[in-house]
N, C-alpha and C positions, 0 to 999 in steps of 0.2 A: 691760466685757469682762473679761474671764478678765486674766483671768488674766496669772498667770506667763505669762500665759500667754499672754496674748496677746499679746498680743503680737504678732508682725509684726515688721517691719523693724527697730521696736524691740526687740522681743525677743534680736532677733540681737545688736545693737551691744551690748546688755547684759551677757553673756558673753565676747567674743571682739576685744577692743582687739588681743591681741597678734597673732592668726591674721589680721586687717586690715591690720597692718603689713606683717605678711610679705609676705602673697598683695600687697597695694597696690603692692610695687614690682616684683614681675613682671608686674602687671596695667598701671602704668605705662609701663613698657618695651617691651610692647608696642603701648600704643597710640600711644606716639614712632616706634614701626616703622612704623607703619600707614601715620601720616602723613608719616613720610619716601617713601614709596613701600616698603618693606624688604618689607612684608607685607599683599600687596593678592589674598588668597586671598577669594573671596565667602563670607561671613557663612552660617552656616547659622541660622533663625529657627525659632523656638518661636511654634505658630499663625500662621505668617507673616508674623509682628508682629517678636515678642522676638526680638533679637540674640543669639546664645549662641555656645560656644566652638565652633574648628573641628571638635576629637576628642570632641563632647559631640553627642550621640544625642538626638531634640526628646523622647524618649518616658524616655530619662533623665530631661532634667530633668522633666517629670513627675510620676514616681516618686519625686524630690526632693522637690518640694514637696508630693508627696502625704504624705512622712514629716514634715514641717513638719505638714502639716494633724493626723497624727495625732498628733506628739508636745504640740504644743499643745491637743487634745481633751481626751488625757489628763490636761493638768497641771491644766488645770480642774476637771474633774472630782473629779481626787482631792483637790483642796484646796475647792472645796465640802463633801464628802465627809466632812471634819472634822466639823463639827458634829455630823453623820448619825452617825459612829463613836462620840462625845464620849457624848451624848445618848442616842442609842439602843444601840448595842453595850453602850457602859464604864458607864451610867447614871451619867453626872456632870451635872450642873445649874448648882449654886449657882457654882461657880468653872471654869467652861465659856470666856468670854472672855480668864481671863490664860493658860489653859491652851494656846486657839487662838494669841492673841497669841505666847506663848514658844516654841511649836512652831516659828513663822512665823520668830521671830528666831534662833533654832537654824538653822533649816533654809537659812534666807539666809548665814549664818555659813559654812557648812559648803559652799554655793554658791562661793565664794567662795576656797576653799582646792580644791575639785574645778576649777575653772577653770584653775589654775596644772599639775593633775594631769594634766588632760586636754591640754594644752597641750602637758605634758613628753612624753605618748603619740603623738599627733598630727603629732610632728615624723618618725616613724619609720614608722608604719604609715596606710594609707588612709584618709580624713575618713569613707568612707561605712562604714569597720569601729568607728570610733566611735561616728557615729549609731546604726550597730543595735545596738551593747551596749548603749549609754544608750539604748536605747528596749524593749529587752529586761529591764532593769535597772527602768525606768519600772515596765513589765509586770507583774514579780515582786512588786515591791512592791505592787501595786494590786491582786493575787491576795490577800497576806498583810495586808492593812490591816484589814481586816473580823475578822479573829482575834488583833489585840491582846488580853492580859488584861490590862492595866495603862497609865498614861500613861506613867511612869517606871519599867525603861529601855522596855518593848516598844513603844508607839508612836512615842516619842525616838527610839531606832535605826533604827526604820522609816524614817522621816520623814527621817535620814541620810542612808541608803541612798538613798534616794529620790531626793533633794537629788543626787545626786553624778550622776544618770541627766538629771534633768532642765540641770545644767550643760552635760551633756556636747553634751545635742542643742542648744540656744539657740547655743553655741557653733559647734558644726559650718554652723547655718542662715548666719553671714555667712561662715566658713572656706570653706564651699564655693559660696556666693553667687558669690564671686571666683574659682571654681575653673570655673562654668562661665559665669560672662557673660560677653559681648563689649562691650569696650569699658567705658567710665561702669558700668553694670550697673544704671542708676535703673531699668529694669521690672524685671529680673528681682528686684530687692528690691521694690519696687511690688507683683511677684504676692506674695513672703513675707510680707509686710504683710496682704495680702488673704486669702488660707488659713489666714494664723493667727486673724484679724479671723472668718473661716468655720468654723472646727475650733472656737473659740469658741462660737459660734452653734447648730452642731449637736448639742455637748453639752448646753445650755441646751437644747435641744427636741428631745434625741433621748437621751443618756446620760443624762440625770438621769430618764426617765421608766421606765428598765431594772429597775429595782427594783419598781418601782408596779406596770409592768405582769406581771411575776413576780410578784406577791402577788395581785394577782386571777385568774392563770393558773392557779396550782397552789394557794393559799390553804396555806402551809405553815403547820404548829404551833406553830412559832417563829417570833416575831412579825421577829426578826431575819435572819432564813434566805432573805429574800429578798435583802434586800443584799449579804449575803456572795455567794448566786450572781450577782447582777449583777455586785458587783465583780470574783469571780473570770472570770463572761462576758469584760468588757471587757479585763480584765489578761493573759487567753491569747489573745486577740484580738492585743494588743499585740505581745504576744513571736512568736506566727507572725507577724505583717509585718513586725518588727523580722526575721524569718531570711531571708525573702521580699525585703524592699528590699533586702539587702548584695546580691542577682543584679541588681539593678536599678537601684540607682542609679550616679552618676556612676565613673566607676573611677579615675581617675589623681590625684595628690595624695602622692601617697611615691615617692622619686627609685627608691628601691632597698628592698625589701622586706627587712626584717633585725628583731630581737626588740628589742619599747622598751627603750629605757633608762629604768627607772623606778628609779634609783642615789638614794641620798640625797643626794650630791653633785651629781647631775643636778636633781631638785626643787628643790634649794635655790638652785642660778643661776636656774630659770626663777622662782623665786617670790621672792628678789632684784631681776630682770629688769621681774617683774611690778609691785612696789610703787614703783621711782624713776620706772619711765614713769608711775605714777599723780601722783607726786609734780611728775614735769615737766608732767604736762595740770594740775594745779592750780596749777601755776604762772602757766598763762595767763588764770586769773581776775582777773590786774590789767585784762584785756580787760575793759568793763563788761556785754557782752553775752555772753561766755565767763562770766562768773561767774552772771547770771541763765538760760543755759541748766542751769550748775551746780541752781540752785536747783529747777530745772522739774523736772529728772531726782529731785532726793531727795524732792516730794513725789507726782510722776506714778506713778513705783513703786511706792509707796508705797497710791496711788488703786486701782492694780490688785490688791493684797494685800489688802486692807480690803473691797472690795467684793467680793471673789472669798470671801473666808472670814465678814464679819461678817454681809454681807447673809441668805445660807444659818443662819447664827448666827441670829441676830436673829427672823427665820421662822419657825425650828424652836422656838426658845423661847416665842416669839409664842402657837403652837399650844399648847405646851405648859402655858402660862399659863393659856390661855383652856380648856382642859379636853381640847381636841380631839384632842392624843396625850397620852401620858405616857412622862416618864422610865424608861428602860430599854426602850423600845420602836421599832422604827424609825418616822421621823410619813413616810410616804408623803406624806399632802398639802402637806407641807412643800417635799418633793422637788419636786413640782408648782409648786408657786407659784414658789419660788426659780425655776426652768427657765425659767417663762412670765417672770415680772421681767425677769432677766436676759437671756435673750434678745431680748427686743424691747429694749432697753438696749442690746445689743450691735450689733442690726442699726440700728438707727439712727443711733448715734454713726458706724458702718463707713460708711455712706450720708454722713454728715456729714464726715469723715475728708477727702477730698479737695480740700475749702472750704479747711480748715486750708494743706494741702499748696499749693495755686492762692497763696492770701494772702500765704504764706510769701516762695513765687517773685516775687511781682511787687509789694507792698507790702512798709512799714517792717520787718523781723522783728519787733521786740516787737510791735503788732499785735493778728496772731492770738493770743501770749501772752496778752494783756489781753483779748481774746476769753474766751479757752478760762478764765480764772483767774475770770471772771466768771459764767458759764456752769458752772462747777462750783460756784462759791462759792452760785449760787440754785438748786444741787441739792442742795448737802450740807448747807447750815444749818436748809433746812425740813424736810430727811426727818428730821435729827438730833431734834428735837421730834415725829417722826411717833407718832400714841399707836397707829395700825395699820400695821403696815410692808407689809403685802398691801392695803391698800386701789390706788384707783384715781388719788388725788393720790401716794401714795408710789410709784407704775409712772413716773407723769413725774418726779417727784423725780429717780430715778433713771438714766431719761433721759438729763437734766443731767447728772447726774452724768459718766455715760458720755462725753458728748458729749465733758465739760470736760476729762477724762481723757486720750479720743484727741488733743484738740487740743493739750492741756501736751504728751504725745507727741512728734506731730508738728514742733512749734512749737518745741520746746527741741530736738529734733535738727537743725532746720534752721538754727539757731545755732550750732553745732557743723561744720555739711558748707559754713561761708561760708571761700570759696576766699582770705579776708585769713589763715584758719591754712595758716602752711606746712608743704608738705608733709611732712617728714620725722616731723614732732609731732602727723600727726590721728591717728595711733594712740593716743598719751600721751593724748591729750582724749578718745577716742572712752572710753578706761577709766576715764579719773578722772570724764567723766558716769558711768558703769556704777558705779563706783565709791558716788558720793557715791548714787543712786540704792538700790544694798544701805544703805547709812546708814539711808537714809531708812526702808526695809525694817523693818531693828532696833528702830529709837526708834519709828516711831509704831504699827508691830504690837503691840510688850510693852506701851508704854504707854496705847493704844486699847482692849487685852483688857483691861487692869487696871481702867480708866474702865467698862467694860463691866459688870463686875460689880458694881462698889464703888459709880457713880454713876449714870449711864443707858445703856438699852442703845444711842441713838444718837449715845455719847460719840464713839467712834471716826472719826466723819461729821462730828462738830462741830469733829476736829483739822484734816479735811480739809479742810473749809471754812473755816477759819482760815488753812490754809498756802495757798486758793486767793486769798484777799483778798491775801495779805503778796505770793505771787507781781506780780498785776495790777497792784496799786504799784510794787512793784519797776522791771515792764517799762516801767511808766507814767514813772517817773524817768528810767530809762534813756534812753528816747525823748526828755523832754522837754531831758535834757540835750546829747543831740547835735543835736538842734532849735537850743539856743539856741548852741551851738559855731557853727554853720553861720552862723547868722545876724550872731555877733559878726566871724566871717572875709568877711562881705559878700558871700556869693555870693548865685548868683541862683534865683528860685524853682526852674527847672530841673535846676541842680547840685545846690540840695538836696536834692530829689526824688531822682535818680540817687546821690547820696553814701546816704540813708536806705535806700534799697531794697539 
């Protein structure tokens, strides 16, 4: 999957440790009302299913997740989209991977410091006036990418900018998760999961085919002229819905409408604020299964940055190599392959995705970890040797891949949402996974592009597939050692069973 992008429910927790804290203990409070009797108003339902808040419209949230759907389409897209600029626009080649690489760990950097920005906004003005700037902001960007003259600074500052659009909405998706659930909020995050898993998907076999099919439409003179109007198509597409969802989605989320305080004095408590709660969820890594969700998170993000940019990478050189396009030119069929890969990649791991979630709930937690770490480890080691990355063994490869991706996902958050952390600290953890998770971003983005060029181009898959083996161990220890705890304290098959789950 995408992406940054995809993300899903993952997505959300990634961004937004501190807006989870907040919103969690009003959301707490009142479901202590509920069940004291305080607050036994009927539930209004989303398809007369989802639980949602009283003052929340079914057709709002909607329009919520419809801006989830899109803002996650877009992040895909335009980090695919890389290579496409790299290659065809800038006409770079030879050192195309450390360039993609360093973007990525820039761009995760800078994620990372908009988090704390968006935080300090957020506390003053409505969640859904953030979403549409950062998705307006997305927008612009995705207009102007296709008219880089340079890597350094005009694609660098793009890529910024960029960065600071896509924080803003990842964040908003669990900020206002909490704003309109009722109760738990497990579906209404269940559908975020699911539309980001979908906005994924559509781009793979609807956005990425925008370009191609503008070059057989109009057959422009410049070989590049189509990308630029697809990107600029999608990117004012973006920004009208970003003006359109502020009338539609949720409204309530700022007590009193008054101008941020974005003071330096203000940035600097929330991003103080920001780094000791990171510092207290890392603390809880003495937990053994707290510290291997740790691990899931730095290389699962990781899975999603790498396949999101190298795969598209890899392709376009592929063609390149083989004669099919050429540098300085945009390769269309590149566009294609990448779209058809990935999406069928995406739609199946999504279809697989809820194996994960089932296993989680009613089996040991590590588990599905050792699943999913395996199941990636026999996607990423044989595509890494793949000598055709478009063939029809590298579409399953990738598969794998995928699979093993959603299920680290899955698997490492539900090590994190076990009700042994108390409550006051699932903030601090929910960040230092997010946290360790940008790590992971950093190191093996730069050092994946650099392998890329200098060694093979399936280096970046062979890091993956290494961090999925050391995970499966990991869980595999872990497990075996609360196994033999159990067994030295003489309980009975039943208690262990019930203490392991």
């Amino acid at each position: 999957m995408s992406s940054h992008e995809k993300d899903s429910t993952w997505a959300s927790v990634d961004f937004a440790s501190r807006e989870l804290t907040k919103e969690s203990a009003d959301a707490s409070i009142i479901d202590m009302q509920q069940h004291a009797g305080i607050n036994d108003s009927p539930k209004r339902k989303f398809l007369w299913l989802v639980p949602i808040a009283q003052d929340v419209h079914p057709l709002q949230l909607f329009f919520f997740l419809f801006a989830v759907f899109t803002s996650l389409s877009v992040i895909v897209f335009v980090s695919a989209g890389t290579s496409w600029i790299l290659t065809g626009i800038l006409g770079i080649s030879d050192s195309s991977g450390d360039i993609t690489g360093s973007l990525s760990t820039y761009s995760e950097i800078m994620s990372i410091v908009a988090v704390v920005f968006w935080g300090t906004v957020s506390d003053t003005i409505e969640k859904r006036t953030v979403m549409s700037i950062s998705l307006a902001i997305m927008g612009v960007c995705a207009i102007g990418y296709p008219f880089v003259k340079n890597v350094y600074p005009d694609a660098l500052m793009l890529r910024l900018c960029y960065s600071i659009g896509t924080a803003g909405t990842t964040a908003m998706m669990a900020a206002m998760m909490v704003q309109v659930a009722h109760g738990k909020g497990g579906l209404v995050s269940g559908m975020i999961g699911a539309v980001s898993g979908l906005g994924a998907i559509f781009t793979a076999f609807c956005l990425f085919e925008v370009p191609s099919l503008l070059n057989k439409q109009y057959q422009f003179q410049d070989p590049n002229q189509s990308t630029r109007v697809g990107f600029g198509i999608i990117g004012g597409v973006t920004v009208t819905l970003a003006t359109i969802l502020w009338f539609l989605m949720p409204r309530k989320g700022s007590n009193k409408p008054r101008l941020p305080d974005i003071s330096a004095s203000n940035f600097r408590y929330h991003a103080v604020n920001y780094f000791v709660r990171i510092y207290k969820g890392a603390q809880e890594a003495k937990d053994p299964r707290i510290a291997l969700a740790f691990v899931t998170s730095f290389f699962a993000r990781a899975d999603e940055i790498i396949i999101t940019n190298f795969i598209s990478l890899w392709i376009t050189q592929y063609y390149i190599d083989s004669g099919v396009c050429r540098v300085g030119s945009s390769c269309y069929q590149a566009m294609g392959s990448t779209g058809t890969m990935t999406g069928i990649a995406q739609a199946v791991a999504l279809v697989a995705t809820p194996f994960f979630g089932a296993a989680s709930e009613y089996a040991a937690k590590e588990l599905p970890v050792i699943v999913a770490g395996i199941v990636g480890a026999c996607g990423c080691i044989p595509f890494a040797f793949s000598i055709d990355p478009t063939s029809s063994s590298a579409m399953a490869f990738v598969v794998l891949i995928a699979i093993g991706e959603y299920g680290m996902i899955v698997s490492g958050m539900a090590l994190i949402s076990s009700n042994r952390i108390k409550p006051e600290i699932h903030g601090s953890v929910a960040g230092a996974y997010s946290f360790f998770g940008a790590v992971g971003i950093i190191i093996l983005s730069k050092l994946g592009g650099k392998l890329f060029d200098v060694w093979m181009k399936g280096a970046p898959f062979l890091l993956l597939g290494i961090g999925h083996i050391l995970v499966g161990i990991m869980a595999g220890a872990v497990l075996l050692c609360r196994v033999v705890k159990q067994i030295r304290r003489g309980r009975s098959p039943g208690e262990r069973s019930a203490f392991l789950t």
